[in-house]
C-alpha positions as CSV (number, residue, x, y, z in Angstrom):
1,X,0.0,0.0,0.0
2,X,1.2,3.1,-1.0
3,X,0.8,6.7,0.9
4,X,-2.3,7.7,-1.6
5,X,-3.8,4.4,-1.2
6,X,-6.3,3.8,1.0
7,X,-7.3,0.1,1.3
8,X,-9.6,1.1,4.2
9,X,-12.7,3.5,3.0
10,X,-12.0,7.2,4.1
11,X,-15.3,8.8,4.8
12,X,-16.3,12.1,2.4
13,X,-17.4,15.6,3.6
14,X,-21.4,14.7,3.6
15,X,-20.5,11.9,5.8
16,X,-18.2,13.6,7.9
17,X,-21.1,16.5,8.7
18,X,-23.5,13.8,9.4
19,X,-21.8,11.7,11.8
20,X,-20.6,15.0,13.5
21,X,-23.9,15.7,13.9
22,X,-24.8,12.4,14.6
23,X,-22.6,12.8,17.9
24,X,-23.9,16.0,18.9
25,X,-27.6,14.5,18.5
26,X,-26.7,11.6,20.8
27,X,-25.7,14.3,23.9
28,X,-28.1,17.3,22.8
29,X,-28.8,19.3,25.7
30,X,-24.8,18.8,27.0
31,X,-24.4,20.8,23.6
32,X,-27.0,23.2,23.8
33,X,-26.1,23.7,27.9
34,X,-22.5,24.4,26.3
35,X,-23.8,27.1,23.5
36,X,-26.3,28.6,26.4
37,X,-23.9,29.5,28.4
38,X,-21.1,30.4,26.3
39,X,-23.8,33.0,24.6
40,X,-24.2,34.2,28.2
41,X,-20.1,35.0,28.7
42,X,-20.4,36.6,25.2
43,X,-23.2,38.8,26.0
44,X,-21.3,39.4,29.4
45,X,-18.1,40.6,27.7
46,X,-19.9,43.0,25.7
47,X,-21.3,45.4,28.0
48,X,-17.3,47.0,28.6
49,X,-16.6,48.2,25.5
50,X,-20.4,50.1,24.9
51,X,-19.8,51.3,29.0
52,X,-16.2,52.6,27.8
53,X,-18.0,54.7,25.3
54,X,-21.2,55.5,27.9
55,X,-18.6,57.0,29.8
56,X,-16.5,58.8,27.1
57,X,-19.7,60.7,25.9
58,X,-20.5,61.7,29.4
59,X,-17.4,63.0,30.1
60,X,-17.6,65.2,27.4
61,X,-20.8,66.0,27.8
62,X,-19.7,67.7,31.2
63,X,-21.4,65.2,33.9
64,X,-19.5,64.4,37.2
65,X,-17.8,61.7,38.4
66,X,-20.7,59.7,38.9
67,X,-21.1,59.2,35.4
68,X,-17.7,57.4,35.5
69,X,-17.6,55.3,38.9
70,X,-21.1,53.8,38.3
71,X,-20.4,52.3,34.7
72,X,-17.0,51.3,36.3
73,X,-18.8,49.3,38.8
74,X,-21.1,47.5,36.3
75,X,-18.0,46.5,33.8
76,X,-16.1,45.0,37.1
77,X,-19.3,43.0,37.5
78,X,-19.7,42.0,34.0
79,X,-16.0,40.8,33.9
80,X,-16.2,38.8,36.8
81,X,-19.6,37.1,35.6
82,X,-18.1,36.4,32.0
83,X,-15.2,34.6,33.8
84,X,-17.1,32.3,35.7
85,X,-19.9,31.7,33.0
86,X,-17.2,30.9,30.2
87,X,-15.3,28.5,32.9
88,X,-18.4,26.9,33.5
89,X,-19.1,26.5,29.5
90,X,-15.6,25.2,29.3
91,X,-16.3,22.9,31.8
92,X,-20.1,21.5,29.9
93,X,-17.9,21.4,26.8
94,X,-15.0,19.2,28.0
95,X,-17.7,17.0,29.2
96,X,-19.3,17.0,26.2
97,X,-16.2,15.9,24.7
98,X,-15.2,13.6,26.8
99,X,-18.3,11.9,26.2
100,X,-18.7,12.2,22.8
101,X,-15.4,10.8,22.4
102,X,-16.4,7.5,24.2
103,X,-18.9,7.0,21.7
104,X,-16.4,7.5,18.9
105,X,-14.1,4.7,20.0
106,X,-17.1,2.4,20.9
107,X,-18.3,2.9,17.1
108,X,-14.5,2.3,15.7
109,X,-14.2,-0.8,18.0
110,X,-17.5,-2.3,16.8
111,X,-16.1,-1.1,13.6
112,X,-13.2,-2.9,13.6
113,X,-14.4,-5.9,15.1
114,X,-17.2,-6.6,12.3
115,X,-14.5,-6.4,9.4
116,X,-13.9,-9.6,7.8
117,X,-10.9,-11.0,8.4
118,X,-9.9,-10.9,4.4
119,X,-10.4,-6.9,4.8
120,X,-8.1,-6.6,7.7
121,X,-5.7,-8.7,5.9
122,X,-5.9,-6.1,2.9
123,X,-5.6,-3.3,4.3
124,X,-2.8,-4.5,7.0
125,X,-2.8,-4.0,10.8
126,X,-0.8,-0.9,10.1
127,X,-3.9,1.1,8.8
128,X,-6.1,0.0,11.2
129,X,-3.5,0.9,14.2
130,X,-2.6,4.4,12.9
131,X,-6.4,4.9,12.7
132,X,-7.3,3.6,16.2
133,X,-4.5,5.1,17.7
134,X,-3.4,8.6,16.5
135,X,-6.0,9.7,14.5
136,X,-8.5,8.5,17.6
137,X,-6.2,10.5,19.5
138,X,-6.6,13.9,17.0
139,X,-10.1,13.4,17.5
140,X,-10.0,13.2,20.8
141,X,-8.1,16.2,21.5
142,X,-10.3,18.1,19.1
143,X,-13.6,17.3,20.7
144,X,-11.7,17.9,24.6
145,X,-10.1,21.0,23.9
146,X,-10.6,22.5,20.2
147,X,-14.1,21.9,19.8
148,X,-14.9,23.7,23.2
149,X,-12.7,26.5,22.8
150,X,-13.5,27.0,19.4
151,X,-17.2,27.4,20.6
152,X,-16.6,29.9,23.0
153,X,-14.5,32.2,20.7
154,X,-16.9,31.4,17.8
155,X,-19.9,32.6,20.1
156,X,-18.2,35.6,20.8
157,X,-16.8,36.6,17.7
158,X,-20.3,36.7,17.0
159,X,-21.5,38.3,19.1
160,X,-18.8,41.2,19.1
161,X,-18.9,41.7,15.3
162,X,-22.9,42.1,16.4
163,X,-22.1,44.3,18.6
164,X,-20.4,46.7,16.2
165,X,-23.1,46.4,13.8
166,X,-25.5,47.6,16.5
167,X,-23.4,50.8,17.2
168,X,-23.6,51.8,13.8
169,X,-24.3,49.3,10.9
170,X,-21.6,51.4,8.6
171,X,-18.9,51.2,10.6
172,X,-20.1,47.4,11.0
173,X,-20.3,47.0,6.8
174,X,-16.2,48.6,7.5
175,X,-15.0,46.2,9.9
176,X,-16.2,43.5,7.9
177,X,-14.6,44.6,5.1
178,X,-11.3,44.7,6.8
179,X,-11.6,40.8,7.2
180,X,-11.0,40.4,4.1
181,X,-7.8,39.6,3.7
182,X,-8.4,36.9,6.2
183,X,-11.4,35.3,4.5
184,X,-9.3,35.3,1.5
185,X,-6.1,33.3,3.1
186,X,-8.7,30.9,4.8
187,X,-10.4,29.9,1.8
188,X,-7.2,29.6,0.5
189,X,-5.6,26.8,3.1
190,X,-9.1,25.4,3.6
191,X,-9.0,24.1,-0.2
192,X,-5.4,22.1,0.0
193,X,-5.9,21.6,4.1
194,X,-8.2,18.4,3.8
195,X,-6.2,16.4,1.0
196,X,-2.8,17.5,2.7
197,X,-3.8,16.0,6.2
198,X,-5.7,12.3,4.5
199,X,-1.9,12.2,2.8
200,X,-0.6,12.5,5.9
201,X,-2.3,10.3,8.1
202,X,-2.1,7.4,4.9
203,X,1.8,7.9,5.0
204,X,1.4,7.4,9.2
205,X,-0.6,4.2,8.6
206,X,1.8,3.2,5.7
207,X,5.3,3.2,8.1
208,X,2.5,1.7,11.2
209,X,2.4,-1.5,8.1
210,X,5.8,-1.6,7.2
211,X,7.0,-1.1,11.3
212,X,4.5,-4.0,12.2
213,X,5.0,-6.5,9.4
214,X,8.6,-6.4,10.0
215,X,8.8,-6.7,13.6
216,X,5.9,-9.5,13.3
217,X,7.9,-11.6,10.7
218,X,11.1,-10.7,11.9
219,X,12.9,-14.1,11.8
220,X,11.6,-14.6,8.1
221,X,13.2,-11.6,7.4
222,X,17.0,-12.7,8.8
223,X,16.5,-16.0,7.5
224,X,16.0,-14.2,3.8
225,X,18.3,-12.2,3.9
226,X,16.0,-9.4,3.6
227,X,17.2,-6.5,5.8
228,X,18.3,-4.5,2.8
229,X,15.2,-4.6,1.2
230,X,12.9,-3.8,4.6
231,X,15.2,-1.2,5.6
232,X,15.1,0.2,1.6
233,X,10.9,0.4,2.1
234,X,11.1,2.0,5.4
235,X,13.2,4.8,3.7
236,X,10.7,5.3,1.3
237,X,7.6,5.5,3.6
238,X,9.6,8.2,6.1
239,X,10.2,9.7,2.7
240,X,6.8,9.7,2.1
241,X,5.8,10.8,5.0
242,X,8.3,13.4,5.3
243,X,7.0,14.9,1.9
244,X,3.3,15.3,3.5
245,X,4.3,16.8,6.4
246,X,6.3,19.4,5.1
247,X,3.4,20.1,2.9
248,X,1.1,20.9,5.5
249,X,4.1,22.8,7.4
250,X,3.9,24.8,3.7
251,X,0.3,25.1,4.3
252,X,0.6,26.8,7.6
253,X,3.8,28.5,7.2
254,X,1.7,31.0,4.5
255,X,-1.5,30.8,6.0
256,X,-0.6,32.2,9.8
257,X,1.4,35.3,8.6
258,X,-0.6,36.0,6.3
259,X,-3.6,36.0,9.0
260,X,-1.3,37.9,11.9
261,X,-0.3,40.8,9.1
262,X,-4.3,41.5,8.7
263,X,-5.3,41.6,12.2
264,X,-4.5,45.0,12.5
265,X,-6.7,46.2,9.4
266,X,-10.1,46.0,10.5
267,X,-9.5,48.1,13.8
268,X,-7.6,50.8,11.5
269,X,-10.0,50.9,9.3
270,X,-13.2,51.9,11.6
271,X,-10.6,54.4,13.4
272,X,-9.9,56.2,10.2
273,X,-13.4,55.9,8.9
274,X,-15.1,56.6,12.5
275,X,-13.1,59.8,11.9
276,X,-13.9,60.6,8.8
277,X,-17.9,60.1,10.0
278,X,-17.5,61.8,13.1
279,X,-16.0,65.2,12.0
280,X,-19.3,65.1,9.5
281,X,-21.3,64.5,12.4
282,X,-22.5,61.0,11.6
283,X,-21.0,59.5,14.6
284,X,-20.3,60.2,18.1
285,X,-16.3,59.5,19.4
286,X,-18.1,57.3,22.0
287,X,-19.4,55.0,19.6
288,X,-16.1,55.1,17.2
289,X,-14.4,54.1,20.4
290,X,-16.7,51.5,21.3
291,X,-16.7,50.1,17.8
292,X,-12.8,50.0,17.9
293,X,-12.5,48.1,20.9
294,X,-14.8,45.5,20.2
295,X,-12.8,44.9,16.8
296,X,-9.9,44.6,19.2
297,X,-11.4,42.4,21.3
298,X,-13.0,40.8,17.8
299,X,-9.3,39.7,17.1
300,X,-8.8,37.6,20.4
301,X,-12.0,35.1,19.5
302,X,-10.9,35.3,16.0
303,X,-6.7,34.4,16.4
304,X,-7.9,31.9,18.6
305,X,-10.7,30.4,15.8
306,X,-7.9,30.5,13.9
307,X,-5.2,28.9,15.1
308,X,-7.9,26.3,15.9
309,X,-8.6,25.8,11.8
310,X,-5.2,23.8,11.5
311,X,-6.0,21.8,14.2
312,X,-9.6,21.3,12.8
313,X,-8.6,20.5,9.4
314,X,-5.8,17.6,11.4
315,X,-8.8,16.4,13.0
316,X,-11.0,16.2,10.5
317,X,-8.9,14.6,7.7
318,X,-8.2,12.0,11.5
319,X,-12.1,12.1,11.6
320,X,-12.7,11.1,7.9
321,X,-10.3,8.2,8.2
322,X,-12.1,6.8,11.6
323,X,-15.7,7.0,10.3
324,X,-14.5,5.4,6.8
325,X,-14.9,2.0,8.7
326,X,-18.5,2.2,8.3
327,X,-18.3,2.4,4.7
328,X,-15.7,-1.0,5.2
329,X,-17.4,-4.0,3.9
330,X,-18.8,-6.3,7.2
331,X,-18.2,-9.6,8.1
332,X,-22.0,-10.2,8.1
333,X,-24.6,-10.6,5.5
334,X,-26.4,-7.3,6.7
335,X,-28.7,-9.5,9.5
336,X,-31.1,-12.6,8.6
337,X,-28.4,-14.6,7.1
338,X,-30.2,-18.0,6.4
339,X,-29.8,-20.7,8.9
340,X,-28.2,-24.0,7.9
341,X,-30.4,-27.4,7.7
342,X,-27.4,-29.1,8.9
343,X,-24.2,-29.8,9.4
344,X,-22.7,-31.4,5.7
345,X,-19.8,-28.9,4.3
346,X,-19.9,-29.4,0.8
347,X,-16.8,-27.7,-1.8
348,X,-18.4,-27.2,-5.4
349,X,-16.0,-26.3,-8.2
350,X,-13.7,-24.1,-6.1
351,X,-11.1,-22.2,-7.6
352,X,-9.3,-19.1,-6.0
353,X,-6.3,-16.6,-7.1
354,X,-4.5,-14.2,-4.7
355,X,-4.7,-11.1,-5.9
356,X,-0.7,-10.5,-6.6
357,X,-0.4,-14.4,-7.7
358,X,-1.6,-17.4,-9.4
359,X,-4.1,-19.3,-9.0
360,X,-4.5,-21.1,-6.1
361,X,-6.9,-23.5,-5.6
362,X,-7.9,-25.5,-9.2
363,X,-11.5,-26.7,-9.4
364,X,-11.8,-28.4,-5.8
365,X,-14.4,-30.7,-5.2
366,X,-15.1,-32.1,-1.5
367,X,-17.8,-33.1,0.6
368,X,-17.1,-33.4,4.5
369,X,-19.7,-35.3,6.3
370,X,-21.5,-34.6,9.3
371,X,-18.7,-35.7,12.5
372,X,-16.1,-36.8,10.4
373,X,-12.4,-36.3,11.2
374,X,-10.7,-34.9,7.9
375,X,-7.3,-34.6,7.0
376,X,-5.9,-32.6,4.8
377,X,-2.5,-33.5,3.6
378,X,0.1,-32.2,0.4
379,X,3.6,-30.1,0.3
380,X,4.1,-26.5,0.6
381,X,2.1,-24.5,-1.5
382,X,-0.5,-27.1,-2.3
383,X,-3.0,-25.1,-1.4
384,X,-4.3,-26.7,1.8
385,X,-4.3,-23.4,4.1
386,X,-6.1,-21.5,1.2
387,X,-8.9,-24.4,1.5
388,X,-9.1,-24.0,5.3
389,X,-9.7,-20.3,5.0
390,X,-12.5,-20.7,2.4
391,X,-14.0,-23.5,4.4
392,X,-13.5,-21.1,7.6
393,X,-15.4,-17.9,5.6
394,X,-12.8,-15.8,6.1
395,X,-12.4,-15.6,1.9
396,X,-15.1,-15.9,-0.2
397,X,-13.9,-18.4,-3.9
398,X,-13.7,-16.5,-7.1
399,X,-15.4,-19.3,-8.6
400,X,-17.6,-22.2,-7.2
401,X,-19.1,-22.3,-3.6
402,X,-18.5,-23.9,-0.4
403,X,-21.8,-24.1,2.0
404,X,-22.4,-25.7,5.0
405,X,-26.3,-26.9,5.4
406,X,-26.5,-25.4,1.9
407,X,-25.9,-21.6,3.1
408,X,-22.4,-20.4,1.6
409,X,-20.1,-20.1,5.1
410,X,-19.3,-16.5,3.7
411,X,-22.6,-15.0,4.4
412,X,-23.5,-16.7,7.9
413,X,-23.3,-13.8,10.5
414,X,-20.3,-13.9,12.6
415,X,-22.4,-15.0,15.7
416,X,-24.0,-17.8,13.0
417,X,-21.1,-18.9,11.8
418,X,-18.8,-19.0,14.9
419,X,-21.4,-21.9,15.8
420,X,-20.7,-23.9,12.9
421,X,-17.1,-23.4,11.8
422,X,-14.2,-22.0,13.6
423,X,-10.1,-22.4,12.5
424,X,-7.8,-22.2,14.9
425,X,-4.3,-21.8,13.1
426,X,-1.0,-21.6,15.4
427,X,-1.2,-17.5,15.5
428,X,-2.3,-16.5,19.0
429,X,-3.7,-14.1,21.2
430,X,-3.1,-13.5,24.7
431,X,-5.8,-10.7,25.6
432,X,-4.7,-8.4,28.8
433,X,-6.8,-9.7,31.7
434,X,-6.9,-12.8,33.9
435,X,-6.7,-16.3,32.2
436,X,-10.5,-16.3,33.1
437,X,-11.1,-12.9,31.1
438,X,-9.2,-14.6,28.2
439,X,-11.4,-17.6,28.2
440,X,-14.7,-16.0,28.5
441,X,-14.3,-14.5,25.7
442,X,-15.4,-18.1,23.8
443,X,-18.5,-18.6,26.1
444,X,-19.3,-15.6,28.4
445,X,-22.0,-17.3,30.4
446,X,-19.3,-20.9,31.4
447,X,-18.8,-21.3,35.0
448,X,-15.4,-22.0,36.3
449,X,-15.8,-25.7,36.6
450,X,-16.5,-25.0,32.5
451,X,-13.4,-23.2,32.6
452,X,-11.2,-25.6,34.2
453,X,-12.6,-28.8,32.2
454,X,-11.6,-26.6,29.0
455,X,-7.8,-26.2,30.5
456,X,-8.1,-30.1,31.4
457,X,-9.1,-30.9,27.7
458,X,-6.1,-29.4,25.8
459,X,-3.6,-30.2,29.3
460,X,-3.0,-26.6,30.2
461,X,-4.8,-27.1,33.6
462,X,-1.5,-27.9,35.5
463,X,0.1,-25.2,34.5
464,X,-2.8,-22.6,35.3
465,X,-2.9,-24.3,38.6
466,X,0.3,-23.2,39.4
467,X,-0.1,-19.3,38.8
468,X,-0.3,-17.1,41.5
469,X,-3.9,-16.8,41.3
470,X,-4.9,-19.7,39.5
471,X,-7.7,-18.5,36.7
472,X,-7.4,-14.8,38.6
473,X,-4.1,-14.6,37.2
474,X,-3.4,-11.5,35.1
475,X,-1.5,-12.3,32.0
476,X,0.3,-10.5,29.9
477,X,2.3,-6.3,30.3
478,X,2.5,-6.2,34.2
479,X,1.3,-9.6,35.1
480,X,2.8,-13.1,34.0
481,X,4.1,-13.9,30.9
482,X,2.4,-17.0,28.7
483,X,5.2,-18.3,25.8
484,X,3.7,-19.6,22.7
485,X,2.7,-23.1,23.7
486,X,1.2,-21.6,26.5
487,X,-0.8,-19.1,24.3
488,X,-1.8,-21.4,22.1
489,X,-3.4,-23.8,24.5
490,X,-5.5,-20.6,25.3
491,X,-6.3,-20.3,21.8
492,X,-7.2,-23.7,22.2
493,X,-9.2,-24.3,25.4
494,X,-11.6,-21.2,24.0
495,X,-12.0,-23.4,21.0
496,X,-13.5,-26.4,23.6
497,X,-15.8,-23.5,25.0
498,X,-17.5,-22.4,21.9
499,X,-18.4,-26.0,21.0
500,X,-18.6,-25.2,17.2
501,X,-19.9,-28.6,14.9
502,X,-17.0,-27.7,13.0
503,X,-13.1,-27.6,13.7
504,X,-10.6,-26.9,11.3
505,X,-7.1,-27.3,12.9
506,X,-4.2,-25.5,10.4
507,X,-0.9,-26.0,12.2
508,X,-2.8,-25.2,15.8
509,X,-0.8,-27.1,17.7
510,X,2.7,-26.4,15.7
511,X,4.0,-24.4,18.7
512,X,3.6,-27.1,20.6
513,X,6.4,-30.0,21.5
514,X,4.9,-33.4,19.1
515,X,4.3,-35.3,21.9
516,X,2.5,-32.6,23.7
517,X,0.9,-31.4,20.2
518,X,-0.2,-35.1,20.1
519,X,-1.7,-35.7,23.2
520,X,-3.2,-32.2,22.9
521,X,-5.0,-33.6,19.4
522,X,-6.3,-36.0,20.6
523,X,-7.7,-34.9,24.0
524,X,-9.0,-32.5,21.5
525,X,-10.6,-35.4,19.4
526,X,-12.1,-37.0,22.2
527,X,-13.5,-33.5,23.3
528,X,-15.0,-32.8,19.8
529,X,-16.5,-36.6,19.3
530,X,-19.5,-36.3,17.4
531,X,-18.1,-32.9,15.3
532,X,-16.7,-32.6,12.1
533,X,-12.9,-32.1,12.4
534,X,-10.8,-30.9,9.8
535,X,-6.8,-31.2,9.9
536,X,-4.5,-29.7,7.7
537,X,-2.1,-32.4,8.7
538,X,1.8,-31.2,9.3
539,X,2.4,-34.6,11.0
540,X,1.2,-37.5,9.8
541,X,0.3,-39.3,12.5
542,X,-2.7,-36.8,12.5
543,X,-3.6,-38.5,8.9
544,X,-3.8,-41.8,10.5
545,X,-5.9,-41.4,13.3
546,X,-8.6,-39.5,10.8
547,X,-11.2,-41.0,8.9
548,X,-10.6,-40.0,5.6
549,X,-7.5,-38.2,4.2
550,X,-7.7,-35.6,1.0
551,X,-4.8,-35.2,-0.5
552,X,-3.9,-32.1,-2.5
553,X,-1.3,-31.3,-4.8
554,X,-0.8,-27.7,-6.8
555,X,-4.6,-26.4,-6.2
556,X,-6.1,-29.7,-7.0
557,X,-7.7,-32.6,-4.4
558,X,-5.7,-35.7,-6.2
559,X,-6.6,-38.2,-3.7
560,X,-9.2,-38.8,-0.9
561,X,-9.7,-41.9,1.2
562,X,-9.2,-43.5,4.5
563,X,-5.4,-44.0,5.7
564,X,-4.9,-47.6,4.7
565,X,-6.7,-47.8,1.1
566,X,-4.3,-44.4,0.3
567,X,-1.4,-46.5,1.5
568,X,-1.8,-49.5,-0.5
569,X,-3.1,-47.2,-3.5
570,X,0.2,-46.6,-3.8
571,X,0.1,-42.9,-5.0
572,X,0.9,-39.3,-3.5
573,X,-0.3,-39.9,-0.1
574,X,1.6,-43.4,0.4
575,X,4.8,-41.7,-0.9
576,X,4.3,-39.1,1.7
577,X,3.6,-41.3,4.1
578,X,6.9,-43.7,3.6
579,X,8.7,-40.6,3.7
580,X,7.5,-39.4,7.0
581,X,7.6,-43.4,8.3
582,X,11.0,-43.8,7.4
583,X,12.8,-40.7,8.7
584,X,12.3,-40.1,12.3
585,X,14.5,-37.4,12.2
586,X,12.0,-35.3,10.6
587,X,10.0,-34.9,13.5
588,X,7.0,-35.8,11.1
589,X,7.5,-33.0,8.9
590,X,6.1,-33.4,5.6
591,X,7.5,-30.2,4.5
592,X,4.0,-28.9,4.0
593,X,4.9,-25.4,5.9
594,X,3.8,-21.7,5.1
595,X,1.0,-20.7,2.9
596,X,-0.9,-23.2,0.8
């Protein structure tokens, strides 16, 4: 994925302004609490400037000092109750924010966690991270400090520029026409702002890939040789990314000055013209005072609106990228998926290409009864782990179908299908929490006897036993560290707790020791009796103990039969299978490793 690319759906500007306000629907009178009271600290702020020019016409009009200590009194007052009222919007506002913010990162975890797994693996980890983390964060600091500072100054920017107008609308028309300059430069920045920020936060997301991919496969990428060329790509994307950001620096570095410079020009402009007004007798100097100092106070709101745009524009472009996900396509058929009649898998004419390779998969035909034990054997590249994917519904077959009860497995709901199918492969999770946290995830209603007969089933009970806290053992930053065998029989035991009819086992035990991953099979086995289990069989000794055994060779199922009739056939399989037999050494390897 390159910087401009965008795997993962960015949301336009009509969706943007509707799920902004979306969010301020769903907390409404926080909002409208907010815009009350920072109306109030507005209208408190203006009564200085018109008492500074009460009091200037007075004093030349002759009148004693009365006419200066009582206004004096009332703009203390008005001061004091514009501090507390704006401290006390600031206050409903971060709330606001705070709140609304929740909501965001509830939606984008929902989000996230209804993506098929064929998007994620796309798009890469790397967009999705950047977007959960920094440009949540951007949002996040928009909506608990921009977006409520940015409503005070806008409500009193208003309400000053009012203000003037109600002194004398053309001295009003004259201030307004001194912002010009500054509408000019804002249009300006506000036209290359959006697509200069979505640059940046693709080249963010684009280094995120390239950081986690590497770290991830890390030994692949010593055992290749291929430091030259990951270190070569990570040039390119901090190249990338250093090209965006100095274009939004560009964007800034002409917009500010360019804003600072014309600050002064409104409040010159109604001094000179007040002037010219008042020695014609148009206006009084109270009122060309008065009108000058709220354009001075004007500026305050305005710098701070401002300076707030850039920080807008960040957020929005962050905004745009975290409400794409609901454009993403979802990992469910869009609710009332049918239900399967039963439990038969059946593979119809499959074929399937990667999208940056050949065709994988050739034409597969396969029927998997009801509680049989499959396994699936061939060398690397065969295609078996492509077949266990499509069987899973985590890819969908260019060609052909695969259904289970007659319903393709690609459009069961994730709830639906999690019931009839689920793959376990030998990547692993270990959630933060306790070991019981990490289990309930599979069944969140299974009591702790459930828990510990799941342990028990995959022999990770004596091991759990002996933590601190047994299941109330925290695992994982700050608590005790699971390695992978460990993790895996996690994986495992929360496969015994969602009791699916269907188990498809690609190299979930490969972590494992083989006489552990052995016993672990087959305590698995007897667990499952009754469902289907499917094996993409590493070792043969998990061909044996199945019931029938497909073998497949260069996308196409060449064999398929029980153990013994594939032996004395003579072919593929028996080959294999004096191989494996005959060198111990091997460990039981059939060389059937990596993607197939």
């Amino acid at each position: 994925m390159t910087a401009g690319e965008q795997l993962l759906p960015v949301a336009d500007r009509s969706r943007v302004r509707r799920a902004t306000l979306r969010l301020v629907r769903a907390d409404g009178r926080a909002f409208a609490a907010a815009l009350l009271l920072n109306a109030l600290a507005a209208g408190a702020g203006l009564v200085g400037p018109w008492l500074v020019g009460r009091i200037i016409d007075e004093v030349r009009a002759g009148h004693g000092v009365d006419a200066v200590d009582r206004p004096a009194l009332w703009i203390l007052l008005c001061s004091v109750a514009q501090l507390l009222l704006a401290r006390w919007a600031r206050y409903v506002g971060h709330r606001f924010g705070e709140r609304t913010l929740a909501r965001v990162r509830e939606e984008y975890v929902e989000r996230v966690l209804a993506l098929p797994a064929s998007a994620v693996e796309r798009a890469g980890t790397g967009d999705l991270t950047a977007r959960g983390t920094a440009d949540v964060a951007t949002v996040g600091t928009t909506l608990r400090d921009v977006g409520p500072d940015l409503l005070v100054n806008g409500v009193q920017a208003l309400f000053v520029l009012g203000a003037v107008f109600a002194l004398d609308p053309l001295l009003g028309l004259f201030g307004l026409l001194g912002l010009t300059p500054i509408l000019l430069a804002l249009r300006w920045y506000l036209r290359r702002a959006r697509d200069g920020y979505l640059a940046e936060g693709a080249a963010t997301s684009e280094i995120a890939e390239i950081v986690a991919s590497t770290a991830a496969g890390a030994r692949t990428v010593e055992a290749f040789r291929l430091r030259g060329r990951r270190t070569a790509a990570s040039r390119d994307a901090l190249e990338t990314s250093r090209r965006t950001r100095f274009r939004t620096l560009f964007l800034r570095t002409v917009f500010f000055p360019a804003v600072e410079v014309t600050y002064t020009v409104p409040v010159a402009g109604v001094l000179l013209f007040g002037g010219w007004l008042h020695a014609r007798g148009g206006v009084g100097v109270g009122a060309v005072v008065a009108a000058a100092l709220y354009l001075r106070q004007f500026t305050e709101p305005l710098d701070q609106i401002l300076m707030r745009v850039e920080q807008l524009q960040s957020s929005g472009a962050s905004f745009a990228r975290v409400e794409g996900l609901a454009r993403a396509p979802r990992g469910d058929a869009g609710g009332g998926s049918p239900v399967p009649v039963d439990d038969r898998i059946d593979v119809r004419g499959v074929r399937y290409a990667y999208e940056r390779g050949g065709e994988v998969l050739r034409g597969v035909e396969l029927t998997v009864r009801p509680g049989e034990r499959l396994a699936v054997v061939g060398p690397s590249g065969a295609g078996k782990t492509t077949l266990s994917r499509l069987l899973a519904g985590i890819d969908r077959p260019g060609s052909g179908t695969v259904t289970v009860g007659g319903v393709p497995v690609a459009e069961l709901e994730p709830e639906v299908l999690r019931r009839q199918v689920v793959l376990v492969t030998q990547e692993h999770h270990v959630f933060l929490g306790t070991v019981r946290e990490n289990l309930l995830i599979a069944e969140p209603d299974a009591t702790d006897a459930d828990l510990w007969a799941a342990l028990g089933a995959v022999g990770a009970d004596d091991w759990v036993r002996a933590l601190p806290d047994g299941l109330g053992t925290r695992l994982g930053a700050g608590g005790c560290r699971t390695d992978g065998s460990q993790a895996q029989q996690l994986a495992l035991a929360r496969v015994v707790l969602a009791d699916p009819h269907t188990l498809i086992l690609d190299e979930a035990t490969a972590l494992l020791d083989p006489a552990t991953a052995r016993h672990t099979e087959r305590a698995l086995a007897a667990v499952l009796r009754g469902r289907t289990v499917i094996a993409i069989a590493h070792r043969l000794h998990t061909a044996h103990d199945a019931d029938r055994v497909a073998v497949m060779e260069n996308g196409l199922l060449t064999e398929l039969g029980t153990h013994e009739d594939l032996v004395t056939a003579d072919g593929p399989y028996a080959a294999l299978w004096h191989t494996w037999h005959g060198d111990t050494g091997a460990a039981g390897d059939t060389g059937a490793t990596g993607k197939g």
